[in-house]
N, C-alpha and C positions, 0 to 999 in steps of 0.2 A: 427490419430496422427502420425508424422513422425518419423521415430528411434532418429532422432538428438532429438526431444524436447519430451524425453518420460514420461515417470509418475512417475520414481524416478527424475526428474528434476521440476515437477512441484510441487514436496512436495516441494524441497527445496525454489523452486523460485518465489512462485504465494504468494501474500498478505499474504494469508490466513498462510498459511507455515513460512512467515518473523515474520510474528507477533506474532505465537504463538511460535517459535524457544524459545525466550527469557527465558522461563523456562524450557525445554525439561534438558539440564543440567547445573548442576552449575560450574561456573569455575572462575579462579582470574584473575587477573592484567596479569599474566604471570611471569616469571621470572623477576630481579631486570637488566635483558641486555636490557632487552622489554618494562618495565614500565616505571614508572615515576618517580625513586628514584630523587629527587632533582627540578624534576618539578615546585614545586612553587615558589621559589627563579625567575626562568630564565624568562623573561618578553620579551625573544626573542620566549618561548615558550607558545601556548597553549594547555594544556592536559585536554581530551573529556573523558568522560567514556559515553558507549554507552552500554545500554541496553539489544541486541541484537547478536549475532553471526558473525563473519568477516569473518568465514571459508564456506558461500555460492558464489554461482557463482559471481563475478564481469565483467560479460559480459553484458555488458548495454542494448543490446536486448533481453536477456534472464530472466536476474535477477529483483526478486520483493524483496530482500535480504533489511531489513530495515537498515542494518548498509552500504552494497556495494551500495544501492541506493542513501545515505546521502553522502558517499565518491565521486562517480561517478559523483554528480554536483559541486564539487571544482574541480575535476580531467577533463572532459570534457563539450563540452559545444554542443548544439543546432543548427541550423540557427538563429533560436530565444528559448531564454530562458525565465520563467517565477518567477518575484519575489517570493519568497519562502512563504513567508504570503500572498499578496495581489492577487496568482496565474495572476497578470497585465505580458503581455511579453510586451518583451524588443529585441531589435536587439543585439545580441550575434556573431556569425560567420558571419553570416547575417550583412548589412551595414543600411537595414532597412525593419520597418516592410509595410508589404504589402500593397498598395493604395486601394485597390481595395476589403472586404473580398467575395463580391459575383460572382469573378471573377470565371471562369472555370480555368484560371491557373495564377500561380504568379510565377515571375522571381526574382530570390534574387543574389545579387554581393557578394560576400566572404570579408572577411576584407582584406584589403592592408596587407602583412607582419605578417598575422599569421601564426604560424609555431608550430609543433608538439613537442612534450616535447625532442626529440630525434634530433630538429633540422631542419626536412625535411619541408618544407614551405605543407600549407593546398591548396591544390587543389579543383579544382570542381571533379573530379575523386573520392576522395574519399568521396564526397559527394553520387554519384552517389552507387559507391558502398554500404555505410551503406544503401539506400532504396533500393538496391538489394535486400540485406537478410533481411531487413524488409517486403519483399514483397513477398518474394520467399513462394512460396506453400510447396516446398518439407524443404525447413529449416523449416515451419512453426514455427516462432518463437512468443515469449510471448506480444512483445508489436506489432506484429502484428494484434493482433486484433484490436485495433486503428487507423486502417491506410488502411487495406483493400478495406473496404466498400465503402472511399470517392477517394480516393488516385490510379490514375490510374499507373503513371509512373512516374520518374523523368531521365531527359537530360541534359546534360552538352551541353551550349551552348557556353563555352567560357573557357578559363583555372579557372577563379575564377568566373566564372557566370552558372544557372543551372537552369529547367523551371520547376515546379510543375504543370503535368496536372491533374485533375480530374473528377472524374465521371461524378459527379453535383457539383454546388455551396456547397460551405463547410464554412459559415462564421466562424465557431466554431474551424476551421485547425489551427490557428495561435498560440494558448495557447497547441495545441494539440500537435505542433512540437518542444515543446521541449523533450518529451517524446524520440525522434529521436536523441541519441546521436554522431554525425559525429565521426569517426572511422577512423583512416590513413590507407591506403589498403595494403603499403609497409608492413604495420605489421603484420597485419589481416586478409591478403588475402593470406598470407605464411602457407607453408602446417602447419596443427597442430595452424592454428593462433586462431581461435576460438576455440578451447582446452585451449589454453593458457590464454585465456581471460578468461575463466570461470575458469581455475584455480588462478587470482591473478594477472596475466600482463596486465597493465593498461598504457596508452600512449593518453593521449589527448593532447589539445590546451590551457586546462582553466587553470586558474590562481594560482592553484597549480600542482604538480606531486608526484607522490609516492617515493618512497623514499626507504620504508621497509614496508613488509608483513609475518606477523605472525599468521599465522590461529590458532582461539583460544587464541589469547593472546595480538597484537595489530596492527595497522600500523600505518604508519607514512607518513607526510608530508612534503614539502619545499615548499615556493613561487618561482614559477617560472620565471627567468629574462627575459625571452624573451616573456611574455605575454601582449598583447597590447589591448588589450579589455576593453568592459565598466566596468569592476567592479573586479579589481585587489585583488589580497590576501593584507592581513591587518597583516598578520602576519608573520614572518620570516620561523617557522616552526611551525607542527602538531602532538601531537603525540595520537590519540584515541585508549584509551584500549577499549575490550571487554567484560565486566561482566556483566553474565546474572546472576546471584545470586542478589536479589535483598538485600540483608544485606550487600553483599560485595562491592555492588557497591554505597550505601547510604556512605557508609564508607569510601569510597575514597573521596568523596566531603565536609564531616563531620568534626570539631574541628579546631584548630585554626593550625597542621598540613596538614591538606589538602594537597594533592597530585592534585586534578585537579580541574578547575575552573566553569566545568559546567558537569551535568550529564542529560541522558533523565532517559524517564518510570521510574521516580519516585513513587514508592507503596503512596498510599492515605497514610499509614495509618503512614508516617515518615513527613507528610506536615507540619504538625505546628514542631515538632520538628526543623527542617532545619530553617523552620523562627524565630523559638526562638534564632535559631545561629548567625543570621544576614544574611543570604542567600535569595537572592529574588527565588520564586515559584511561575511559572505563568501557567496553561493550556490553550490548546488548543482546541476548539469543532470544532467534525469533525463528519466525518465518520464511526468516529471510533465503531465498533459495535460488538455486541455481537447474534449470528442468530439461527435459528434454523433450521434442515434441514432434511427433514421428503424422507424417501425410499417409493415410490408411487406404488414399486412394492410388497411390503409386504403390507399386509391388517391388520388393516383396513384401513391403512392409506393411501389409493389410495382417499377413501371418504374425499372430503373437509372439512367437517362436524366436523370431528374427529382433521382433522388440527387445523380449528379454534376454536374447545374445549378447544385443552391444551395450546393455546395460550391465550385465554380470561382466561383458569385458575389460570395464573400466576399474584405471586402479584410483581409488578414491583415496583410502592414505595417501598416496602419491601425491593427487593432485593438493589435498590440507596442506600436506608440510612445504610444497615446493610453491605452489601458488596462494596458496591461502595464509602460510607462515604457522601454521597451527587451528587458524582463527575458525573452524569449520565442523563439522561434523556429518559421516555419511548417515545417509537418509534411510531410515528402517522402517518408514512411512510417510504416507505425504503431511502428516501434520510434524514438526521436528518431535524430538527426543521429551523437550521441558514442556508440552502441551498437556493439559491438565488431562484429557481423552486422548494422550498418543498410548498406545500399543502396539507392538512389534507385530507387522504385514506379516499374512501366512505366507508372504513373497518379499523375501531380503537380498536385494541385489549388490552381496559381499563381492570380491573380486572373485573372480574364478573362468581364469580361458579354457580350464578344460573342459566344464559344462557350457562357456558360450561356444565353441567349437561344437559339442556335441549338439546342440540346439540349432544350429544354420543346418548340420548336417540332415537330421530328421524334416527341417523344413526344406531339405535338397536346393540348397540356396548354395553356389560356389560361386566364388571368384566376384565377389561383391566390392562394390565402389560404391563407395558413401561420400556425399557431397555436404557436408557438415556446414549451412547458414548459421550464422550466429550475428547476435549485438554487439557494436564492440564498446560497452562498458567495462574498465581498465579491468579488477580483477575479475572478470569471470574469462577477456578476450586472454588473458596469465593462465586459463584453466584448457584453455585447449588444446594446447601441446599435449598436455596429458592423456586427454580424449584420443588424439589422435595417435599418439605409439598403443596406447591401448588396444586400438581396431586394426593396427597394423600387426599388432603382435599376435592378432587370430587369424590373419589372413584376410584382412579388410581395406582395401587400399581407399583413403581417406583421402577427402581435400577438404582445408579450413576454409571458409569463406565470411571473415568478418566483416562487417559493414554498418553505415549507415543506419538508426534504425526506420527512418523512413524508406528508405529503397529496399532493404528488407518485405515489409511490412505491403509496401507496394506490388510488390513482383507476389504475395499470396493475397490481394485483393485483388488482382488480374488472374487468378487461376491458373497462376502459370506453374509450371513443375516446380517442386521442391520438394526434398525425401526427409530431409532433419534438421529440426534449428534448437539452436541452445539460445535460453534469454534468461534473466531476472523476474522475478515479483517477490512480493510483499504484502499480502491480503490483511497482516495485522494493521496498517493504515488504517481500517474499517474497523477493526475489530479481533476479539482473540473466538469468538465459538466455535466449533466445528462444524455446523452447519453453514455459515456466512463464508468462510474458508472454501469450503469444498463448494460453494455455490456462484462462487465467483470464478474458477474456472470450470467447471462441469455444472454446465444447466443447457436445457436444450436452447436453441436459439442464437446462443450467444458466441461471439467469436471466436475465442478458441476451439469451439467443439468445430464450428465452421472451417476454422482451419484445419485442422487435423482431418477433417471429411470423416468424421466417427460418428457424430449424432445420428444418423438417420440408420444405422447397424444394430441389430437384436441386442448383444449386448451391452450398448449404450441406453437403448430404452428400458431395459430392465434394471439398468442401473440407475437409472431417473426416477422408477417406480418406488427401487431402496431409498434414495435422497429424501421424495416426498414423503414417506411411511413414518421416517426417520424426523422430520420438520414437524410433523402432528403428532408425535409422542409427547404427553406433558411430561412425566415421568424420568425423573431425569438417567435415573441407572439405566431405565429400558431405553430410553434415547442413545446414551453413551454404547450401550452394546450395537443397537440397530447401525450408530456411525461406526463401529469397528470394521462392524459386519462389509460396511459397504466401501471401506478403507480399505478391503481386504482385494476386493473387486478392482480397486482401482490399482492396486498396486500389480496387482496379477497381468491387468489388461496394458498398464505400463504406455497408455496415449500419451497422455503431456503426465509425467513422473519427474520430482526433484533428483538430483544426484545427490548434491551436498546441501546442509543447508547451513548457512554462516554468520557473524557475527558484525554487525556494525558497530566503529569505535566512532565514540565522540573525545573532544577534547577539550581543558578550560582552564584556566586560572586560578586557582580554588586563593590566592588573594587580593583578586580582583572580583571574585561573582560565587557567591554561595548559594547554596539552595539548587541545585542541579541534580538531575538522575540522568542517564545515561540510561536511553530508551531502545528495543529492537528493532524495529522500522524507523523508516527516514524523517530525516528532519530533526526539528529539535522543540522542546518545552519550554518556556521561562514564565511561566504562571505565576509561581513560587520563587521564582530566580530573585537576588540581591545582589545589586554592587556593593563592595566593601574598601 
């Protein structure tokens, strides 16, 4: 790993880190400079409360930040960008999408007369530059994983024209690049420019610009006048607070005072309330999941056996209705249920103690104490009581150990023991494929595998050989099987495996702000959004 993208970078910036931020501490609105005292009145305004933290990186290469990554698609834009629900792209910077997707390379024309928040007209230059540092080995940056593999070079053939060459056929590139947010090089290629990006300076093309940034507390919006693209701001200005407290942020959305018009990561357990108030409450099924992630270097749990014991031991009904309120569903694989490539694991870990008993048994495993680390983001830290009568009920004597997710995080960047941790992610942030999915937690090199101490094991390398086989199929059928195929392995070998995977609720006004979908992963959309 290179010193620029180190391991206090990828707590803050990797999925896993956005999503469980949310509850790590509680904080308000911010001061009455920063909020949104008078908010509801002003129909030139729309005010967001968001879930999630505003004080991680907003470097668009870098960051998996759920609140900087829902910012980052109003603030800049793609070659091609992809609808926010239907992940369909769309020609964005790009004047169109590709003819060709099995081509070895595609040529994109830039839009006529787009120009950067700061005025200076968009180049192919600084196209060329954002796939530098996406590409570059020694930046190794975060959403370079997605781009590596297929993604050989990209050239400027013209001031507003630019050639995408690749490895192999990449039919799957086109929803992929939006992930690639173009970046002006005047600004970002100035000493300290990616500093600045990760701390808060934000300069795109899209159809709004920042305004104001207060880490912790809120930022802010304007509609841009000089943006000319497909799908213009709808609104005058933005202002999203950041409340991770999930009481304080129900609160802001709540009574016939209400300060803001839509809130995310709504707690289940405020759902009917909000619609007894006349608030529409819609979720989202995604990715969203809750995993298990077993140290393959402590024993016993290098033995698969043992994996799939305390997974078959858990009652996963149990844990939907009592923790989750319904909102959930167990995991039949690691992509969920509504994934367009999910098919049911030739390994489905339904409840059953009388096969996890019999599975410790053959692995001659007794008398096992399980030290359960986990995040403690509010509803999954509600999921582990569950876990834990479950392992007690096979004979498993468990301890919870919620925390911090830096001190977490810290104690396995020191190598120091640990047998099992429960956390969150969310890979549709990036994207919905299954190759981008599976590649963001299973690729050699990268942290998770590091964590679990499994990469460097026969078979994890054989499974990296299915990944890759599976990345260079053009063909989509034979692609989707080769991912089953290798879905099947993953599930079997049960390293970092989902339990459940759940449902995030948004919430809004539908007569104060129309134009809203209610998205699976975090954060929130107002592209399309109206006041009314």
């Amino acid at each position: 790993m290179s010193p620029e993208f180190s391991r206090r970078d990828f707590l803050r910036y990797t999925s896993a880190s956005a999503f469980v931020v949310a509850t790590v501490a509680a904080c308000s609105g911010g001061p009455a400079s920063t909020g949104s005292v008078g908010a509801g009145s002003d129909k030139d305004l729309i005010t967001a409360v968001i879930g999630y933290g505003n004080d991680q990186s907003w470097d668009p290469t870098q960051t998996a930040s759920a609140f900087a990554m829902a910012g980052i698609t109003h603030i800049y834009e793609g070659l091609l960008d992809t609808d926010p629900i239907t992940r369909e792209p769309y020609p964005a910077l790009a004047t169109a999408l590709p003819a060709d997707l099995n081509a070895t390379s595609w040529t994109f024309t830039l839009r006529e007369g787009a120009t950067w928040h700061d005025g200076q007209p968009v180049t192919a230059d600084d196209v060329v530059f954002t796939f530098e540092r996406v590409l570059d080995p020694a930046a190794n940056v975060l959403v370079g994983n997605f781009f590596k593999a297929w993604l050989k070079e990209v050239k400027k053939t013209g001031e507003r024209s630019v050639e995408l060459v690749f490895n192999f056929p990449f039919p799957d590139a086109a929803p992929r690049l939006t992930i690639a947010k173009i970046m002006p090089k005047h600004v970002f290629g100035a000493a300290g420019g990616w500093d600045a990006a990760k701390g808060g300076k934000a300069v795109g093309s899209g159809p709004y610009k920042m305004t104001a940034h207060n880490p912790k507390s809120n930022t802010a919006f304007e509609a841009f006048a000089g943006y000319n693209g497909p799908r213009p701001a709808t609104a005058k200005r933005m202002n999203w607070l950041t409340i991770v407290d999930a009481a304080a942020r129900v609160a802001k959305i709540s009574g016939g005072g209400a300060e803001a018009q839509i809130a995310d990561n709504i707690p289940y357990a405020n759902i009917d309330r909000l619609k007894q108030q006349g608030l529409n409450v819609e979720g989202g099924k995604g990715m969203n999941h809750l995993f298990l992630m077993f140290n393959t270097a402590a024993k016993p749990f290098d033995d698969v056996r043992v994996r799939q014991a305390l997974h078959y031991a858990i009652d996963r009904e149990k844990m939907i209705d009592v923790a989750l309120k319904g909102h959930g569903t167990p995991s039949s694989s690691f992509l969920n249920a509504g994934h367009p490539d999910h098919k049911r694991a030739a390994v489905v870990y339904y409840h059953d103690p009388d096969k996890a008993k019999a599975l410790l048994q053959e692995a001659g495993v007794t008398n096992l104490t399980v030290n359960l680390m986990a995040v403690n983001v509010s509803w999954l830290a509600d999921c582990l009581p569950t876990i834990a009568a479950s392992w007690e009920a096979i004979g498993v004597k468990t301890t919870l150990e919620p925390q911090d997710t830096a001190a977490l995080f810290a104690k396995m960047d020191q190598m120091q023991d640990y047998q099992v941790v429960a956390a969150a992610s969310n890979p549709n942030q990036f994207g919905m494929d299954a190759d981008l999915i599976l590649h963001y937690n299973y690729v050699p090199d990268g942290l998770w595998m590091k964590y679990s101490h499994w990469e460097a094991s026969k078979d994890a390398k054989a499974l990296f050989r299915m990944m890759d086989e599976a990345t260079r199929e053009p063909d989509k059928a034979q692609k989707t099987a080769l991912v089953q195929k290798y879905l099947d392995v993953i599930a079997e070998q049960a390293v970092l495996y989902p339990v459940v995977h759940t449902e995030l609720m948004t919430a809004w006004d539908t007569k104060k702000l129309s134009g809203v979908r209610a998205q699976a992963y975090p954060g929130i959309n107002l592209l399309q959004a109206k006041r009314t």
